[in-house]
Every structure is written in C-alpha cells, then in structure tokens.
C-alpha positions in Angstrom: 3.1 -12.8 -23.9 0.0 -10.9 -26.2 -1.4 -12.6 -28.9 0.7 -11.3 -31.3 3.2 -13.1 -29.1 5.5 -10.0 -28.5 6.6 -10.3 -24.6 5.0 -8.2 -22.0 8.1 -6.5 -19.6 7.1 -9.2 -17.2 8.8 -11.8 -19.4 12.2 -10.6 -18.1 11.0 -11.0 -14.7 10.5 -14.4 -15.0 13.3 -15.3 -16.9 15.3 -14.1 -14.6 13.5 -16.3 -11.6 13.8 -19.4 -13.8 17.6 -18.9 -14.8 19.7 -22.0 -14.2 22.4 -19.8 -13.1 22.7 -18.2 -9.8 25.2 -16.1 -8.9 25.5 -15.0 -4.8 27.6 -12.4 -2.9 30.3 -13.3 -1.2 31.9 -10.4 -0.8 31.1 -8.1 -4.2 33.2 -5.1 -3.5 36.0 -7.5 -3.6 35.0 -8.7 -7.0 34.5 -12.2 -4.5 31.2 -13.9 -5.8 29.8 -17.8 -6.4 28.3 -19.1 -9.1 25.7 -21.9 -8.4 25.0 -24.3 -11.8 21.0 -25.3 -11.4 21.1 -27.5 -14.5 20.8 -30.7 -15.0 23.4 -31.7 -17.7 24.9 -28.9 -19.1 29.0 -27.6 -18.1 29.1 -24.1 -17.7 31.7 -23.9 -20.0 29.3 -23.5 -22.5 28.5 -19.7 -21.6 30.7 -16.5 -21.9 30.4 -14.5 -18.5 30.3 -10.7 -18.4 31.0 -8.3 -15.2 29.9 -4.6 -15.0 31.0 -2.3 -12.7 29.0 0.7 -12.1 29.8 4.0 -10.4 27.0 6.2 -9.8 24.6 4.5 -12.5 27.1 4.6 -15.0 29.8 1.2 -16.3 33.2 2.4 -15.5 34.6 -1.1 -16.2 33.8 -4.4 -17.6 35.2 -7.8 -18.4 34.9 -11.1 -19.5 35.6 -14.6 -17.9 35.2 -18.2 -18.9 34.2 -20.9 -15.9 34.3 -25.0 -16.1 31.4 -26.5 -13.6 29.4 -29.2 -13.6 25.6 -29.4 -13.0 24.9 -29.1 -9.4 28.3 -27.5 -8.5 29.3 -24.5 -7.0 32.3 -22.5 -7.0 34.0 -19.2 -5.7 35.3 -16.7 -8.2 36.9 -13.8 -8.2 36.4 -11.0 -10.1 39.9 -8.7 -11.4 37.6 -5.3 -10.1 39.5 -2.1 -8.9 39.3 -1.2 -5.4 35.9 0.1 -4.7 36.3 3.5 -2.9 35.1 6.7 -1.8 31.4 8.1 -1.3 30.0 6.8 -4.8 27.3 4.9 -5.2 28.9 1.1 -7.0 27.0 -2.0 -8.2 28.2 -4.8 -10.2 26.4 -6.4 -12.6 26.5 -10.1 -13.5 25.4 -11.6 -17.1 26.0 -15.3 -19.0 25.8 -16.2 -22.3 25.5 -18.5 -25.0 29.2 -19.0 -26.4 27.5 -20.9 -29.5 24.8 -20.9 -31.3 21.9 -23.8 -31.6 18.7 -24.3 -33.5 16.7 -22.0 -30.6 18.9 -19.8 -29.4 21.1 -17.7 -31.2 25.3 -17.1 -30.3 25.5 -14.1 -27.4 21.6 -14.5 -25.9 21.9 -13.7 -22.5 20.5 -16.7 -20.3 21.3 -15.5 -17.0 21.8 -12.1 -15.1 22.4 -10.8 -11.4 23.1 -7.2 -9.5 24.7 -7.3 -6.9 24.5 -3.1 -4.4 21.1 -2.4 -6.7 19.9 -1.7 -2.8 22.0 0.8 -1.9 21.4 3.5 -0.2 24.6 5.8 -0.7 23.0 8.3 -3.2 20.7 9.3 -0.6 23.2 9.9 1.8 25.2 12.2 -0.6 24.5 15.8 -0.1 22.7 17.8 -2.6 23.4 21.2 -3.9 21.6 23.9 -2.4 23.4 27.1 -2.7 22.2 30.3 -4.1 20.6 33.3 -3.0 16.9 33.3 -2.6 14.5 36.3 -2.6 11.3 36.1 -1.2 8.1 38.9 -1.7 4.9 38.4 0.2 1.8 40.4 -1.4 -1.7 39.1 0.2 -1.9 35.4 -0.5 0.9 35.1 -2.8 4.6 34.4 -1.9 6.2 35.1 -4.9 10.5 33.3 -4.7 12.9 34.2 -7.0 16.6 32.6 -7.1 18.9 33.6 -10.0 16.9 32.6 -13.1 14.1 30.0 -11.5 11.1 32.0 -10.0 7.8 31.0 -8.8 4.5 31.7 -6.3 2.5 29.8 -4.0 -0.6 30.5 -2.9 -1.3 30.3 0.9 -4.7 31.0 1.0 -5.0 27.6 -1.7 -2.1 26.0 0.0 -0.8 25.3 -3.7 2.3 26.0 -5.7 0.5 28.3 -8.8 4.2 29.1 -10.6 7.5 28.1 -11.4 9.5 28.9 -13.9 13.4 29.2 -15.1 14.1 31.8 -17.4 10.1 33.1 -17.8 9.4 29.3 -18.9 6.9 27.8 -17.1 8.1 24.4 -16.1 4.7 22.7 -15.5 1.4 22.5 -16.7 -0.2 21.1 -13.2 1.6 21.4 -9.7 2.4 18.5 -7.6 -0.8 17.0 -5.7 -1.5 13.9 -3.5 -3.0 10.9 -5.5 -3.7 7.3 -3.7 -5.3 5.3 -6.5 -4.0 3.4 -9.6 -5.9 1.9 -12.5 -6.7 -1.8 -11.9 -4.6 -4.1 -13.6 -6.0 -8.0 -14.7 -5.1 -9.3 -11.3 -6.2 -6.1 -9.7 -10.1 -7.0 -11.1 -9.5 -11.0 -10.2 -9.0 -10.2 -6.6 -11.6 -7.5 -6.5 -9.3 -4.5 -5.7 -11.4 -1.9 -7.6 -14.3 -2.6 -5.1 -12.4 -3.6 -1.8 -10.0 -0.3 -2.4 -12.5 2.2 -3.8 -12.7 4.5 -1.5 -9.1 5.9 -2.4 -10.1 6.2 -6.1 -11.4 9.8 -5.5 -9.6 10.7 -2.1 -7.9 13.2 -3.4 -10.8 15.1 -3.9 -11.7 14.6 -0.1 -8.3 16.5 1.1 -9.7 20.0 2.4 -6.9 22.7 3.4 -7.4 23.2 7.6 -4.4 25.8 8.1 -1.4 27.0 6.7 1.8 27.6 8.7 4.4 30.1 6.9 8.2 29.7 8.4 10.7 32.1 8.5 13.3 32.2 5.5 16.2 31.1 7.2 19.7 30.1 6.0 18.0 26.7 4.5 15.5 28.7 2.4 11.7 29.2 3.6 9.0 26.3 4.9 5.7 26.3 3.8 3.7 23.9 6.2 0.1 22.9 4.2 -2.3 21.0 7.2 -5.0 18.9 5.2 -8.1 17.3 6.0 -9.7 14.4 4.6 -13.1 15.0 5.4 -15.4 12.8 6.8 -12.9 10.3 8.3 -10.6 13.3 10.0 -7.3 11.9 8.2 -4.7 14.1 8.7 -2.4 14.8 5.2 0.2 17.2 5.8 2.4 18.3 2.8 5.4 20.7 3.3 7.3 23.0 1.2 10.8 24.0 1.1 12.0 26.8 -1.3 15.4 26.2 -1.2 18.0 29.0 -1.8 18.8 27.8 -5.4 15.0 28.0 -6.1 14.4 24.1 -6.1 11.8 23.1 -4.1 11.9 20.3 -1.3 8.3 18.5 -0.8 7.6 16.2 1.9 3.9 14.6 2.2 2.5 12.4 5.2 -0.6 10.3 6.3 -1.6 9.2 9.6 -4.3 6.7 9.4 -3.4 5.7 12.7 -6.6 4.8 14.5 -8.8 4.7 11.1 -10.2 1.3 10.2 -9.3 2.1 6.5 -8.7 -0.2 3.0 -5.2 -1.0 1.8 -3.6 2.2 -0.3 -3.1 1.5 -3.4 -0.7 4.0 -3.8 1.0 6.8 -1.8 2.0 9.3 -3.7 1.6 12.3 -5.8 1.2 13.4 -9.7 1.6 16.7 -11.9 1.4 17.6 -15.6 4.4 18.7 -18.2 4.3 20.0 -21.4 4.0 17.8 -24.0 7.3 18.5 -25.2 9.0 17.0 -22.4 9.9 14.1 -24.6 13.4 12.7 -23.7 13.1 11.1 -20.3 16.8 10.5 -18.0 17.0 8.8 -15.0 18.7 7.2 -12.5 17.0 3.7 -11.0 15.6 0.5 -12.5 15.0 -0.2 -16.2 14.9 -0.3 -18.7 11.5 -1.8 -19.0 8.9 -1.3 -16.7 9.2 -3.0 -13.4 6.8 -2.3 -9.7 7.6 -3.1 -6.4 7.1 -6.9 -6.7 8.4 -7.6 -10.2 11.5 -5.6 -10.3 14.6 -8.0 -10.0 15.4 -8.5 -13.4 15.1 -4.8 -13.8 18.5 -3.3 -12.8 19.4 -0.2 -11.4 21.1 2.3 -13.3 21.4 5.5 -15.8 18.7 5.2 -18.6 17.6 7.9 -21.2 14.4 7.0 -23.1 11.5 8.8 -24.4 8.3 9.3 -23.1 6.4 7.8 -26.0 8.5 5.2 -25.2 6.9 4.4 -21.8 3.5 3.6 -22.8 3.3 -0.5 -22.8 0.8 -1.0 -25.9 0.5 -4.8 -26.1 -1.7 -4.9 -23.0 -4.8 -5.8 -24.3 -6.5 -4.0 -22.1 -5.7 -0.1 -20.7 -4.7 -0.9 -16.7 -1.7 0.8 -14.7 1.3 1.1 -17.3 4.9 2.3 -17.0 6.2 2.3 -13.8 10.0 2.7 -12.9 11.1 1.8 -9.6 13.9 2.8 -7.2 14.4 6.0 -8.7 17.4 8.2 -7.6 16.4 11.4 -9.7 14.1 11.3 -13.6 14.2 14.3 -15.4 12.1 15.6 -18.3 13.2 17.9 -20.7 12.3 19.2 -24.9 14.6 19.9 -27.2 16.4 22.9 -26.2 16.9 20.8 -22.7 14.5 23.0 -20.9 12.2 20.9 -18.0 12.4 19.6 -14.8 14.5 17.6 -12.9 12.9 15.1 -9.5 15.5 14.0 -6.9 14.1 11.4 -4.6 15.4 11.9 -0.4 14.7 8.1 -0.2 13.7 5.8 -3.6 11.0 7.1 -5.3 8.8 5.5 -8.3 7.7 7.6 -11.2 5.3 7.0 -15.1 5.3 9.5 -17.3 2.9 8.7 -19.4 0.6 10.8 -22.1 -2.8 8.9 -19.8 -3.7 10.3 -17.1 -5.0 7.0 -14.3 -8.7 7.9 -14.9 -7.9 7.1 -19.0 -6.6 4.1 -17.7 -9.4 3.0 -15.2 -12.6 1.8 -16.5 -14.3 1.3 -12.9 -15.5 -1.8 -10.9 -15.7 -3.7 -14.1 -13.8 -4.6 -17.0 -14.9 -2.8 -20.2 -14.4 -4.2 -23.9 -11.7 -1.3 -24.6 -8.1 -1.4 -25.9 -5.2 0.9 -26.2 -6.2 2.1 -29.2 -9.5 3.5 -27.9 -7.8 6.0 -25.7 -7.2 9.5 -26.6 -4.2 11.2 -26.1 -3.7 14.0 -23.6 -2.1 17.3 -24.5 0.6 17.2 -21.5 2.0 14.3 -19.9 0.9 12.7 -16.5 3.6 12.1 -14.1 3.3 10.1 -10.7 6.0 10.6 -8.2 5.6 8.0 -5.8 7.1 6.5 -3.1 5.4 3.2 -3.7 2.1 1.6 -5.0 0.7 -2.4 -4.3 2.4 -5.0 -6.1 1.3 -6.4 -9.3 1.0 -9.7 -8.0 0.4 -12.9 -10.2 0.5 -16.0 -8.3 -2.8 -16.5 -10.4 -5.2 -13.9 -11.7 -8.5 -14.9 -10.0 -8.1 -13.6 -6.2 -4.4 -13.8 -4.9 -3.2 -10.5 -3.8 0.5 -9.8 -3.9 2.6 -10.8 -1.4 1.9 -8.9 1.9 5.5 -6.7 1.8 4.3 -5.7 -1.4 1.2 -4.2 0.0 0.8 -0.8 1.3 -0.8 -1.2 5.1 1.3 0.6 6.9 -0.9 3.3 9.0 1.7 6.0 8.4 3.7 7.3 5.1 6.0 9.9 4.3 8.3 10.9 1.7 10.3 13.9 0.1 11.7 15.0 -3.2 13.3 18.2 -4.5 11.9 19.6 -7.9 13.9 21.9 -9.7 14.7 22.8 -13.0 17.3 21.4 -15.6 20.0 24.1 -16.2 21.5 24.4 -19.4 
C-alpha cells in the first residue's frame, strides 16, 4: 500500500495467496474441479461462485453456482461447460463472492479467484499468417523489402533495421535492439543488485557487429543473420532477421555465456521506441495490472485493451522498474486512425510500454530522494519485448533475492517474435 493508502498491483498478488478458497484441477476441460474451504468457521454458502470460459483470450460462456461446505472440507464439482474442442487456445476462470453485504465488505467483493490452462501453450503452436509476395532490392548496404503496402530497409553494413513502414507511415521511432538491464526496484537496492549486476547496465553498448551473413530469399522470405560481439569478454550475441513474404518481420536473438564467469541477467531482452501516439494498447496475456515473473498468479491471462498512460504505476514513491505484462501472446500499439504495430511472441514474451525510458527510471548504485513527479516525459514511448527479466522478489526488502526459478542464470537464451504492422 502508499501512503495515501491506494494499493500497489501487488495487493492482488497477495490476496490471491492468502484466499481461504482454493480451488484445484481435476479435470478442467471437463468442467471437473474441487473446491478446498481454508476457513475456520465460515460455510461456503455464504459466497456466490462464478465460472468463465475463455476461448482464445476472450469469455465465450459463464455461469453461476451456489456450494454448501463446511470449514476444512473439500468437495468435487462439476462445472455445466460445453465440450472443449478443436485447436483453440481455452482457460477457465474461477471467482467467489460475497452473497451479502457486512460492515467491511460490501455485497459482490470478490474474495477468492483461480485459472485453471493460463499455462498453455496452444497459441504458440497455431500457425501464423505469412502469405504475400515479397520484393527485395539490394543497393550497396541497404536491402530495401517491399510486400503489398508495408516496406522497409536494413542496413548490413550497421546490421540494423533503419525503416519500416505501411502505407509511407513509419511505424517506429527506434528499431528493435538488445537490452539486459532494468531499473532497480526497493528490493533490488536491499539485496544490492545495482552493484552485484552492474555490469549489464551498459552492455548493450559493448555489443560490436563481427559479420553479417545475407540468405537467399527463399519461399519463407529472406534471413538476415547479425553476428555480435561483446567486447572484452568475447560473448557471442547473435540476432537474426526474417522478412517474411507479407512484410512482417521474424526476430530471433541469442546469448552464449557458456564458459563466461558472468553476473545474473537481469533481463534478456530487447526495446524500441513508438510514436507517441500509439496510445491504445491490446493484448493478449496477463493483466490487467502489472504482474513479473514471480508475482503474476493473481494476474490472469487473457484479452485486455488499455492505454499506455494507463501503464505507468504512479504511487511508487520512488521511480524503479514499472509496468510489466507477462505471458504475452501478441501486444499491439496503435493511434487513432488504428495505424501502429502489432508483436507476436513464438514462445511467451513480456512487454512495458511506458513514456520512461529504464535510464529515467534508474538512479544508479544508490537511492536518490526523487519521485514520479520529478521525471520528465519522453516524446515517444519505450517499449521492452522481453522474454523474461529477475523476479521482483519480497520475502523481505533487505537482501533476499527472488526465488532461484525466478532468476535469470541460465548460460544460454534465445527467443523470437514477428513485428508487423496493424492492418486496417
């Protein structure tokens, strides 16, 4: 909670661990479930249960049921679903609550929630659409794609994507590049992350282009292979690019710290900038509130459109890392007249959006006496695709870390996403 005692997005987090109801799978798809009562003295009967079924992010049907069980009890119920079916990707979603209301807590509060598929991995197995009919032109450096109305150029001798637009609009202000570092949150500085991690703060900046290797276009488009560098320590960062024939653009990036006596990551991903008037934000993963990799339960997966001023959390005392979405199908950014981007994870992918870029955010090895309304708003908006970052953590806020699966100390990463534009 902040002082004004307006809840910080981790509320829901641990509402959801201390909930006196638990549901567990039995068999979901079957609408089979049990409900465990964890309290003390009070009948279930007192709470109104809800069921959502999802298809592909989206409630296709809901109901309510009523349930009589005593405190310590549990029982098997089953759900009146329809028969779950086909290549879709289906969750059910679980809530309780209050039938009446009391001097604390109003009629219809919702004490108790659950998500049963949020894991799934059936949207990544579902092909995407790739057809078209791709031109490419070679002129020195520059291979300059075209496909329909998106178009664009890369820049071999830069190994860098320099332009892409859809109908002569330019879809970005900054290109996709590797980032590794986050802004330190409270229980970052308690367990001395800024100075243990630092070296990845400014790694970016050590990535130095070794070779490019230019594919033939072939019936899946044409690969651009970029070799990297990171000097000093020989780290080998390779990203690729695929045009694809529609003119979206597949991008896979690796690391191989195999053999390097290297610091945790604190995040392996990448970032780029939009036009400021990328304001309405869609996606498909967990919200609606900001959730990471370790505080993401309460946080369920599904179809949320939102705004990007919406994203900033403000009641943080203090600027830190802000925002985050996790298991992210596909985001997309887009103005008014539904013009921007669309990013389509090949596994799940985390993504901000946010008008700070990390460096606003970071105020070095040591806390400084700033707030959120010190910072100055950019003029584009700063967007991390990642495929993960470190946990938050919070067992206390003096040296714990997070919980080692919630660390990123793996010596190899690699992930892909397609980037293309929204078509109207």
């Amino acid at each position: 909670m902040a002082a004004d005692r307006s809840p910080h997005p981790g509320i829901y987090e641990v509402k959801k661990v201390y909930q006196n109801i638990w549901f567990k799978n039995k068999d979901w798809q079957k609408g089979i479930i049990t409900i465990h009562n964890n309290f003390n003295f009070t009948n279930l009967s007192n709470y109104q249960f809800k069921w959502v079924l999802l298809k592909n992010g989206l409630p296709v049907q809901t109901d309510t049921f009523s349930l009589d069980l005593s405190p310590g009890l549990t029982k098997e119920v089953a759900l009146n679903i329809p028969v779950i079916a086909g290549l879709d990707e289906w969750m059910l979603n679980l809530f309780a609550y209050t039938k009446n209301e009391t001097i604390a807590v109003p009629k219809g509060h919702e004490i108790a929630r659950e998500q049963f598929g949020g894991k799934s991995q059936q949207f990544f197995l579902q092909k995407q659409n790739e057809t078209g009919i791709l031109s490419i032109e070679t002129k020195g450096n520059l291979i300059h794609f075209n496909a329909g109305k998106v178009s664009g150029s890369f820049n071999t001798k830069l190994g860098k994507l320099i332009s892409y637009k859809y109908e002569d609009h330019s879809l970005m202000t900054g290109f996709p590049e590797p980032y590794f570092w986050r802004a330190p949150t409270d229980n970052d500085f308690g367990n001395q992350m800024p100075q243990k991690l630092g070296f990845w703060r400014n790694a970016h900046q050590l990535l130095q282009l070794d070779t490019v290797k230019l594919g033939v276009q072939n019936s899946n488009g044409l690969v651009i292979e970029c070799n990297y560098k990171m000097t000093a320590l020989d780290i080998p960062y390779i990203i690729t690019y695929t045009i694809l024939n529609n003119g979206a653009i597949k991008i896979n990036a690796s690391i191989d710290l195999l053999g390097k006596k290297m610091p945790e990551m604190p995040r392996f991903g990448m970032r780029l900038n939009l036009p400021k008037t990328y304001e309405q934000i869609d996606f498909y993963g967990r919200g609606p509130w900001e959730n990471y990799p370790d505080r993401n339960t309460a946080s369920f997966v599904g179809m949320y459109q939102q705004k990007v001023s919406e994203q900033f959390v403000m009641n943080y005392v203090r600027p830190q890392e802000n925002g985050y979405k996790t298991d992210i199908r596909w985001v997309q950014l887009y103005d008014e007249q539904h013009r921007g981007i669309k990013i389509t994870g090949l596994q799940p992918i985390c993504f901000s959006a946010l008008p700070y870029t990390a460096e606003d955010l970071d105020p070095g090895n040591t806390k400084k006496q700033q707030h959120p309304s010190d910072l100055n708003e950019r003029k584009f908006i700063s967007v991390h695709i990642d495929l993960s970052q470190r946990g938050v953590g919070g067992d206390n806020s003096w040296g714990a870390l997070p919980h080692s699966p919630y660390l990123l100390k793996n010596n190899q990463y690699s992930y892909s996403y397609i980037v293309e534009p929204i078509l109207k």
